[in-house]
C-alpha positions as CSV (number, residue, x, y, z in Angstrom):
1,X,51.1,124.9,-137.5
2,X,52.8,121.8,-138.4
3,X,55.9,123.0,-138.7
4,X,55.0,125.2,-135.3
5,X,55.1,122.3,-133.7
6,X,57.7,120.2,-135.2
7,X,60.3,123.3,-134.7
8,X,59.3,123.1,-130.9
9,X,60.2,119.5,-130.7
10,X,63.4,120.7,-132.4
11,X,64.1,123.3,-130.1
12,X,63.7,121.0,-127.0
13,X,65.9,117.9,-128.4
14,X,68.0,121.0,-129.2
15,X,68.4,122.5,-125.3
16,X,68.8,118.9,-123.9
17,X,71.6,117.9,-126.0
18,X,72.5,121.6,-124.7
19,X,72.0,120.5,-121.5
20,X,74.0,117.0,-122.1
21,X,77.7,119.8,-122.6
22,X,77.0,121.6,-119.6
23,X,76.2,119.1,-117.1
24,X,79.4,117.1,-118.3
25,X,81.0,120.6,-118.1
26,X,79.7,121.4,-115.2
27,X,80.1,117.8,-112.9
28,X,83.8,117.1,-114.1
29,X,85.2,120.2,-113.6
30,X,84.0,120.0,-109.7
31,X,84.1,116.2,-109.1
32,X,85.8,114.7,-112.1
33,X,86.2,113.1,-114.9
34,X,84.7,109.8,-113.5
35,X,81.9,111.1,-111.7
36,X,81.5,113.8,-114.7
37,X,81.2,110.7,-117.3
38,X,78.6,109.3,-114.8
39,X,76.5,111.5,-114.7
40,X,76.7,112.3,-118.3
41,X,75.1,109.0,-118.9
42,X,73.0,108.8,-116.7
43,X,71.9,112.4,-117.9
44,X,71.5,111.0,-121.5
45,X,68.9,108.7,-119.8
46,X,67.0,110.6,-118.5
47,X,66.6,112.5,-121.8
48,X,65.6,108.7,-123.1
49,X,62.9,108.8,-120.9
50,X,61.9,112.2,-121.3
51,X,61.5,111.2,-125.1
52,X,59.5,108.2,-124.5
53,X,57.3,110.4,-122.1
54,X,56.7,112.7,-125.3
55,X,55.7,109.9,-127.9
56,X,53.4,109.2,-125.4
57,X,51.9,112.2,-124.4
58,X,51.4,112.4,-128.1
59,X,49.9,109.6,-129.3
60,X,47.5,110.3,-126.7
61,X,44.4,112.5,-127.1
62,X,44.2,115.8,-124.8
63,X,40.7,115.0,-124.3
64,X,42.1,111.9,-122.2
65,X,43.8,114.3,-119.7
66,X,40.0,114.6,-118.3
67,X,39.5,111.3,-117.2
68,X,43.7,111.2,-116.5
69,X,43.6,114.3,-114.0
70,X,42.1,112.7,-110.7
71,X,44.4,109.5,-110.8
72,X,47.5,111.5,-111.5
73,X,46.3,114.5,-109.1
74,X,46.0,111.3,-106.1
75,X,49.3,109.8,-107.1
76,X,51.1,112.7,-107.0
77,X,49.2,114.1,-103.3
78,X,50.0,110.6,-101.9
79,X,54.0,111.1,-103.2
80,X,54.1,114.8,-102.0
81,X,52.7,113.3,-98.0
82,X,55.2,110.0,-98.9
83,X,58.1,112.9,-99.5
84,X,57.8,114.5,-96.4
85,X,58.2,111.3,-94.3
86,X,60.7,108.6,-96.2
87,X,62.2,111.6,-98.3
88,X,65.9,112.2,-98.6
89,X,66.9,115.2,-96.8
90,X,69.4,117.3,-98.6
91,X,70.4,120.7,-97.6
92,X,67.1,120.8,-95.1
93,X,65.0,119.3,-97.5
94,X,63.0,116.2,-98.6
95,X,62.4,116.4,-102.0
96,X,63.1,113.7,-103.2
97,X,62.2,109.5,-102.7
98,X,64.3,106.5,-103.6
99,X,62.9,104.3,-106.2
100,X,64.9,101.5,-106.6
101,X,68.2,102.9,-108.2
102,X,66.0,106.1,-109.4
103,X,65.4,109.3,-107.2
104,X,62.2,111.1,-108.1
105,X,60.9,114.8,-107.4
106,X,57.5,114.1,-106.4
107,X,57.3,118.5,-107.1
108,X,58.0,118.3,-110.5
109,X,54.8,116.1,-111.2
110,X,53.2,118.0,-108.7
111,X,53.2,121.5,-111.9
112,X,51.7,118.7,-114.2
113,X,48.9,117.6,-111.9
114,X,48.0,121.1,-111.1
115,X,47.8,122.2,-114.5
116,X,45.9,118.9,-116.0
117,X,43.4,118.8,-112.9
118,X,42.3,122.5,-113.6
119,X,42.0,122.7,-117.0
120,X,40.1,119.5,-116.9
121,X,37.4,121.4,-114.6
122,X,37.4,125.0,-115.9
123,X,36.8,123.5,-119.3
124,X,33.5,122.4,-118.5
125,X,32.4,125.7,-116.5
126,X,29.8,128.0,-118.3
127,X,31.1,131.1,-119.9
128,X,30.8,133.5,-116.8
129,X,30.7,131.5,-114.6
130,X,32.1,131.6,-110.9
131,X,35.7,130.2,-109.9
132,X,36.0,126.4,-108.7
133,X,36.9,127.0,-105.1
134,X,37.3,123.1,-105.0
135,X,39.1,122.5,-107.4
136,X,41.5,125.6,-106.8
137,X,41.5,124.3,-102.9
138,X,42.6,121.1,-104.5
139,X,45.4,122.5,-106.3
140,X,46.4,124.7,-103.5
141,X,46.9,121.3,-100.9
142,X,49.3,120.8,-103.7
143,X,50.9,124.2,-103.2
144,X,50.9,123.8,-99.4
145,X,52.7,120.1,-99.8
146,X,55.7,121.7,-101.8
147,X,56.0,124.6,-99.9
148,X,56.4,122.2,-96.7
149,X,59.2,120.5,-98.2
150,X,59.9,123.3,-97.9
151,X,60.4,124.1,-102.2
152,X,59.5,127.4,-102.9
153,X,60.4,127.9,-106.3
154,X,58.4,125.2,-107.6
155,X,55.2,126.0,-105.7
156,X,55.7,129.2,-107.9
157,X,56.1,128.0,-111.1
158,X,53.2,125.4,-110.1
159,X,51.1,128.4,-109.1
160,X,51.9,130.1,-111.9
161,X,50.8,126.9,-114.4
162,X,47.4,127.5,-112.5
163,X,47.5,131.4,-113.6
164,X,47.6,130.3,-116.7
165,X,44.9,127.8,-116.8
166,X,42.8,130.2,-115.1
167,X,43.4,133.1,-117.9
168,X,42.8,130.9,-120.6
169,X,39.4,130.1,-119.5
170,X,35.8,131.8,-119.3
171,X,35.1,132.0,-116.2
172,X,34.1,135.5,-114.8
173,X,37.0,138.2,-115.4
174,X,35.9,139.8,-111.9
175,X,36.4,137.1,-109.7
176,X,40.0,135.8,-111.8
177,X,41.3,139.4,-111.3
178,X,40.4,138.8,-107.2
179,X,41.6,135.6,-107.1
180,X,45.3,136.4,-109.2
181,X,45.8,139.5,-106.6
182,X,44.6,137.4,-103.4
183,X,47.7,134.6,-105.1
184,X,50.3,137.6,-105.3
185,X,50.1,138.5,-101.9
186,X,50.0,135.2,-101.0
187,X,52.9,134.5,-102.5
188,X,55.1,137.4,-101.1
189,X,53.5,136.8,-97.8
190,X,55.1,133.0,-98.5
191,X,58.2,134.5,-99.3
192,X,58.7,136.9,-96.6
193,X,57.4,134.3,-93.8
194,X,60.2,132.0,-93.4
195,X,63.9,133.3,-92.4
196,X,66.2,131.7,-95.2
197,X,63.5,132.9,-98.1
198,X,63.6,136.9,-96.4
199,X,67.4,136.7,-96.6
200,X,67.3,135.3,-100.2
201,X,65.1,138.6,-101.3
202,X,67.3,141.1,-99.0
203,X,70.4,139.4,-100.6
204,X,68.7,140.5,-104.2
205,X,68.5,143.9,-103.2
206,X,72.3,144.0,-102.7
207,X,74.0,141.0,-103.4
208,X,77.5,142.6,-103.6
209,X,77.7,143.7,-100.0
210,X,77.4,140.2,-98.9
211,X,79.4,138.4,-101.1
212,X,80.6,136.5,-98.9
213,X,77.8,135.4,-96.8
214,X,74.4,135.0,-98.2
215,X,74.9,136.6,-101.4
216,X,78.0,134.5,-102.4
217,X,76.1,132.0,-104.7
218,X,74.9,135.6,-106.9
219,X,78.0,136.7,-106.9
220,X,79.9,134.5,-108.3
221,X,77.3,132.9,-110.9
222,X,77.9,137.2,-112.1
223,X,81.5,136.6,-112.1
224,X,81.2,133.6,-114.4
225,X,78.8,135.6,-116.8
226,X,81.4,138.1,-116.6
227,X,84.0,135.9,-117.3
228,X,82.6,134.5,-120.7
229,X,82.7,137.9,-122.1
230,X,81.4,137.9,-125.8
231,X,82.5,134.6,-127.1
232,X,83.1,132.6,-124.0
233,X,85.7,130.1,-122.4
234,X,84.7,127.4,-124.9
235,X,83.1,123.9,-123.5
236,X,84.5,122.8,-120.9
237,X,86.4,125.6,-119.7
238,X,84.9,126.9,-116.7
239,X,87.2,127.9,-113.9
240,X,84.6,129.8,-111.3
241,X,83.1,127.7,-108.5
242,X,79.6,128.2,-108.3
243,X,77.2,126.5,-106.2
244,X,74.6,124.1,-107.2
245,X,76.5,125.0,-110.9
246,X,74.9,121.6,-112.8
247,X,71.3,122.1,-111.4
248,X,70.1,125.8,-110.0
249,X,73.0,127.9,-111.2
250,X,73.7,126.4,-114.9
251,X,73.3,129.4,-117.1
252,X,76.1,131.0,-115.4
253,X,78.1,128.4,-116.9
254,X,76.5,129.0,-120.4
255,X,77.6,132.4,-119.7
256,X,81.0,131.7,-118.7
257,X,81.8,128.6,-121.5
258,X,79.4,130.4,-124.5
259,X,79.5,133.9,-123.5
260,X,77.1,136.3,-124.1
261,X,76.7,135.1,-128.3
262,X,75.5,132.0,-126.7
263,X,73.5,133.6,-124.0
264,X,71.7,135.2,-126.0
265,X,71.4,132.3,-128.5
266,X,70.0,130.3,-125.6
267,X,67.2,133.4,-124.2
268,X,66.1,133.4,-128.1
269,X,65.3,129.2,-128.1
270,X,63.7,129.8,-125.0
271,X,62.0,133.0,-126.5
272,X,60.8,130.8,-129.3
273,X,59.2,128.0,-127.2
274,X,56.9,129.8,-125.1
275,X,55.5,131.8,-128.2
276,X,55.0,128.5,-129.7
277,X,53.4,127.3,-127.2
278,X,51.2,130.3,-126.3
279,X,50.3,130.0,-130.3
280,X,49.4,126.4,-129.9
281,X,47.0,127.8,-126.8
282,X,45.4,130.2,-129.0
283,X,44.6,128.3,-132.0
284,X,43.4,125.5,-130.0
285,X,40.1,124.2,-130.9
286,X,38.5,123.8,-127.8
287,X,38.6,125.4,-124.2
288,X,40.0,122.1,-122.7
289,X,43.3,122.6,-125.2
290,X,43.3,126.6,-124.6
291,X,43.8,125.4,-121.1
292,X,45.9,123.0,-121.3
293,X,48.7,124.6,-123.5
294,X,48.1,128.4,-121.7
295,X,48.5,126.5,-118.2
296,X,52.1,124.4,-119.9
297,X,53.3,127.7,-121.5
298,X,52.6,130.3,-118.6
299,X,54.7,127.3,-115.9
300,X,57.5,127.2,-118.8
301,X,58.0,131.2,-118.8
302,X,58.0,131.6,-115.0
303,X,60.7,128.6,-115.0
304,X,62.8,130.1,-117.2
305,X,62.3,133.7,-116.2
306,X,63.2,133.2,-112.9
307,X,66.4,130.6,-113.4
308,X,68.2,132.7,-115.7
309,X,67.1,136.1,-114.2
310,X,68.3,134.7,-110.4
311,X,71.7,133.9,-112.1
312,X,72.0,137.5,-113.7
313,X,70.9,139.4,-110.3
314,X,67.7,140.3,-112.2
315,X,64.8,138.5,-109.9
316,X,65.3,136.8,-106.0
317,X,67.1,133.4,-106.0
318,X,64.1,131.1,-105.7
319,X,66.0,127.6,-106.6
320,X,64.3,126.3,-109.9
321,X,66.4,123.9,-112.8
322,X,66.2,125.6,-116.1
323,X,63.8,123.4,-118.1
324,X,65.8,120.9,-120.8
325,X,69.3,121.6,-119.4
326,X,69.7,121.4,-116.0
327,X,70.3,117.8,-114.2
328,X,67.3,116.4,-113.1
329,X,65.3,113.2,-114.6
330,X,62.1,114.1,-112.7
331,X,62.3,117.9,-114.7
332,X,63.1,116.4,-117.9
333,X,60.2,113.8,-118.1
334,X,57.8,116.5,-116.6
335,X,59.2,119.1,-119.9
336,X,58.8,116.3,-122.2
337,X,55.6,115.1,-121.4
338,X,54.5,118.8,-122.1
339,X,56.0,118.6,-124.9
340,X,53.6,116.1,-126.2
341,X,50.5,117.4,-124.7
342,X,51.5,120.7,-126.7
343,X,52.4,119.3,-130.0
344,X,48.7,117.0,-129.6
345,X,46.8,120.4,-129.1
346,X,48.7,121.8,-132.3
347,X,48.1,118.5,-134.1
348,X,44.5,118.2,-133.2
349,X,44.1,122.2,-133.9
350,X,45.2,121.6,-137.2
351,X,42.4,118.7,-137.7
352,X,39.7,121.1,-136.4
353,X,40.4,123.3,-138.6
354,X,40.7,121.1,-142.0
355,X,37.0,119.7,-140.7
356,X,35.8,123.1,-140.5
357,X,36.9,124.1,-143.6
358,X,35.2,121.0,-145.0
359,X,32.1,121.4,-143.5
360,X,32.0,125.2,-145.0
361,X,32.5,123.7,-148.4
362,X,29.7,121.4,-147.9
363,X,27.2,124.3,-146.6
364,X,27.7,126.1,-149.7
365,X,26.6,123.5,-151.5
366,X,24.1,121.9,-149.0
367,X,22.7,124.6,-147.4
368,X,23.1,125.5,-143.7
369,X,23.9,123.0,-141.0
370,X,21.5,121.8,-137.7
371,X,22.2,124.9,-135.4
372,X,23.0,122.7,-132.6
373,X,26.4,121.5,-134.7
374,X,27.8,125.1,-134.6
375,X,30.3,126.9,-132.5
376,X,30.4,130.2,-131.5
377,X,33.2,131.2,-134.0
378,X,30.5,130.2,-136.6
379,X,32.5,126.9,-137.6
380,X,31.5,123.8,-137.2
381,X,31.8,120.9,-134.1
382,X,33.5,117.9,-136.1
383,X,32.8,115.0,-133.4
384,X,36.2,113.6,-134.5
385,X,38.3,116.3,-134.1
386,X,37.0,118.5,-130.6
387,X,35.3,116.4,-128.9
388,X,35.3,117.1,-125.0
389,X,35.9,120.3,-125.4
């Protein structure tokens, strides 16, 4: 497990320095040297603080997300009402609110919350028991908020981080089976409802018969996959204009610069950190953990899945950065500080586990232990190493 977790790290640093080419790539080829050099740095900042946001999501004991949850789940409500009043609006949208020279995504911490405030409740439920309709009506204000902004695609990847807390849990398989097909319909009813959301799904169906119209932003992100052939243009030579190209669209430009060697290169670094971090989930000593790293890893998949799948024409264009490499500091501090909370559920796994092992060696040789120290795997409850579970 320990190197599990230390290879995720690696991947991660790996995908931002990734991330570090293409936005350079990316921003001076449409605006630039200047401007491309600016926001180069200004990129490799916000990778410095994604970095400090893992040391500290580290250092910090999972078990502390419980008392963390209801502060950070009101901070981030109050910034998600905030956003929708002194927001910037770009393109029809307020997502975002000046902070001195900063501007932050109220959205991305809004995944975070959703995932940290649920875990922290189902983690106390009784095996069997029902589903928190407060806590999931609490979570879904947060849903509602983004979807206002109006932000589809990350009310579904924030959805989806609740999916995964949910699964991960023991509450009653009945009512999660209700609850996940009540969310799907939901969701496509979401999706349907509004205009510009309905064009972006009928554009999916046949993006090549409006190519210039609604479908143009799918069709050329295809023509700069197609473009990179095998072995690609090399860094730095892009030539296709593609919209939103440094944020949304950015694996085309993998496609096009690394071709499909290092398309594929990148889906298998991806590949590897979700397993890792569904691993760390399942091999997590308590249900809090399970939670937590189920609810981090199921968010990461749908983020990924859908950003590089809306560039290839595979899944609806549903606006969502690709985790690590597109431009964003709110995105970046958000994957770090998962990050953390991951590798402190693999780290404190690993304790649990060494105490147990302990604690078997000393039954042998003591006898049994007080039944009220045992857990239902037959190990043993270090105090140390799961407490809060």
């Amino acid at each position: 497990m320990t190197s599990l977790r230390a290879n995720l790290v690696i991947v991660a640093l790996a995908l931002a320095a990734l991330g570090n080419v293409m936005v350079y790539s990316a921003t001076s080829a449409a605006w630039g040297a200047e401007a491309g050099a600016h926001l180069l740095l200004t990129r490799f900042a916000h990778v410095g603080i994604g970095i400090l946001a893992f040391f500290l999501a580290k250092g910090m004991r999972y078990t502390a997300w419980r008392k963390i949850a209801p502060p950070l789940y009101a901070g981030v409500l109050l910034s998600l009402v905030l956003v929708l009043f002194v927001g910037d609006e770009i393109g029809g949208a307020r997502r975002w609110i000046d902070v001195g020279p900063v501007q932050v995504q109220p959205a991305e911490f809004a995944k975070l919350a959703a995932v940290v405030l649920l875990a922290a409740v189902v983690s106390r439920a009784r095996p069997g028991s029902g589903l928190p309709w407060r806590s999931i009506g609490a979570v879904g204000v947060l849903f509602g908020l983004v979807l206002i902004e109006p932000d589809f695609g990350t009310s579904v990847v924030l959805a989806s981080g609740a999916a995964g807390v949910l699964w991960a849990s023991e509450l009653r398989t009945r009512d999660l089976l209700l609850a996940g097909c009540a969310a799907l319909v939901m969701l496509v009813g979401a999706m349907l409802a509004a205009p510009y959301r309905r064009e972006r799904f009928l554009t999916f169906l046949d993006p090549l018969s409006v190519c210039d119209g609604s479908g143009y932003q799918i069709c050329q992100s295809m023509s700069a996959i197609r473009g990179g052939s095998y072995f690609g243009a090399g860094a730095g030579g892009g030539a296709i204009p593609v919209p939103e190209l440094h944020t949304d669209m950015i694996f085309a430009l993998v496609g096009e610069e690394l071709g499909l060697l290092g398309m594929i290169a990148v889906i298998g670094a991806f590949g590897f950190f979700v397993v890792s971090a569904y691993c760390i989930a399942l091999n997590a000593p308590t249900v809090l953990g399970r939670c937590l790293a189920a609810g981090l890893a199921t968010m990461f998949t749908v983020q990924i899945v859908f950003n590089i799948g809306a560039t290839m024409s595979v899944v609806p264009l549903a606006g969502m950065t690709l985790p690590f490499i597109s431009y964003g500091g709110s995105s970046i501090l958000v994957c770090f500080a998962a990050v953390g909370i991951l590798y402190r559920v693999s780290e404190d796994s690993e304790v649990a586990r060494e105490a147990r092992s302990a604690s078997s060696g000393g039954r042998e040789r003591r006898g049994s232990t007080r039944p009220d120290s045992r857990r239902r795997d037959g190990g043993t409850r270090d105090p140390r190493a799961v407490r809060g579970g």
